[in-house]
C-alpha positions as CSV (number, residue, x, y, z in Angstrom):
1,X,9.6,15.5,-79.1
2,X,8.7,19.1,-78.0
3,X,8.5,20.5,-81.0
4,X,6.8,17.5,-82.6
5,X,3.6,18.3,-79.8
6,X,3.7,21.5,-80.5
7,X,3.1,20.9,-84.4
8,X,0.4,18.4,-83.4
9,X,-1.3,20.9,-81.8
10,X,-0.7,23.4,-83.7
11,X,-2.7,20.8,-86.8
12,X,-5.2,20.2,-84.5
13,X,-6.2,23.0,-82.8
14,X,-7.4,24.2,-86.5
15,X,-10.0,21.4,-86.2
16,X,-11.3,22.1,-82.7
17,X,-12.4,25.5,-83.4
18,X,-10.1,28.1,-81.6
19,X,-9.4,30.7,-82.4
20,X,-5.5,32.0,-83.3
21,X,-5.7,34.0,-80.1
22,X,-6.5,31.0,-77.7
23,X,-4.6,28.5,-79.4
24,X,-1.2,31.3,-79.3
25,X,-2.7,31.0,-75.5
26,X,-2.7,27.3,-75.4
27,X,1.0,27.2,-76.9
28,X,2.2,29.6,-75.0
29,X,0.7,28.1,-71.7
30,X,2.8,24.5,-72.8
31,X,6.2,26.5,-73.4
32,X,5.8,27.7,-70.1
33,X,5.2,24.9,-68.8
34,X,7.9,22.9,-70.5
35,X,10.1,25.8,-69.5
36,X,9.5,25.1,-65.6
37,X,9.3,20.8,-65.9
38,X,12.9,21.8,-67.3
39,X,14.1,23.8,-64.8
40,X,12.8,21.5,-62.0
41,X,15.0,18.8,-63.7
42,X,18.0,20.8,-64.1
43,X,17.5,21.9,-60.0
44,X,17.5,18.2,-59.3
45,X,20.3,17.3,-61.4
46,X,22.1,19.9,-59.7
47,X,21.0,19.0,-56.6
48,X,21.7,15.3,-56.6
49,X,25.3,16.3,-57.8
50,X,25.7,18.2,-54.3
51,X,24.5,15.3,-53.1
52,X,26.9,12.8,-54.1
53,X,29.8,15.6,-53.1
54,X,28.6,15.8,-49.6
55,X,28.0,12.3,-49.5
56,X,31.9,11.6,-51.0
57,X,33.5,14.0,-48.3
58,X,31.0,12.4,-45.4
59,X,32.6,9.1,-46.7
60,X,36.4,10.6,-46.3
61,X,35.5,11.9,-43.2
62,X,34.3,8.9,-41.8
63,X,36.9,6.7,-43.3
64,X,39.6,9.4,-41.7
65,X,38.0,9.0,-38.4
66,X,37.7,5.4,-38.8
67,X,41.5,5.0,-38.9
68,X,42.3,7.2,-35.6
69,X,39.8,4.7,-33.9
70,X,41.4,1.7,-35.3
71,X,44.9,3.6,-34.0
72,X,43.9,4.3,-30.7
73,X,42.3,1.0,-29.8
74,X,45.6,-0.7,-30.9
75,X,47.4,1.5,-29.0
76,X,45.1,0.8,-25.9
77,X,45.6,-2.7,-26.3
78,X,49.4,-2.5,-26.4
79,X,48.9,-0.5,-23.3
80,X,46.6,-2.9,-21.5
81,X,49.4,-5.9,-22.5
82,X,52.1,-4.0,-21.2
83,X,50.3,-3.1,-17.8
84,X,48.6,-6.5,-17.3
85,X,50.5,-8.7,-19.6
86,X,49.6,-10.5,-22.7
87,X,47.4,-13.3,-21.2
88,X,45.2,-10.6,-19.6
89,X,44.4,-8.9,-22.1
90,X,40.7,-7.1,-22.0
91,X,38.6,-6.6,-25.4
């Protein structure tokens, strides 16, 4: 598709009147420009990767924690029904 703009404009700059100087300009002034839309893309790419990998171990993390509070409350419970007995048992 870039390439195929390129040769459009390329055909029709002939028409408009500029000059081979201005139109090199013009061409030039797309590729550059092409050249930094790409490498925006490729830094978010890159960056929504990173993304996803923080967001994985911040899930594993979580998920770790979530189990030692899951193990302590049952142990705090068995503690509570010891001390107190089952029937008084607090939540």
């Amino acid at each position: 598709m870039h390439s195929n703009y390129l040769l459009e404009v390329d055909n029709s700059s002939a028409s408009n009147g500029l000059s081979d100087m201005e139109r090199k300009q013009y061409l030039d002034q797309i590729k550059e420009l092409v050249q930094t839309v790409q490498t925006l893309l490729d830094a978010n790419i890159a960056l929504g990767n990173k993304q996803k990998e923080l967001q994985a171990e911040a899930d594993r993390k979580i998920a770790v924690l979530q189990d030692q509070v899951d193990k302590l409350t049952g142990e705090l419970q068995a503690r509570r029904r010891k001390m107190h007995g089952k029937n008084n048992e607090w939540t």
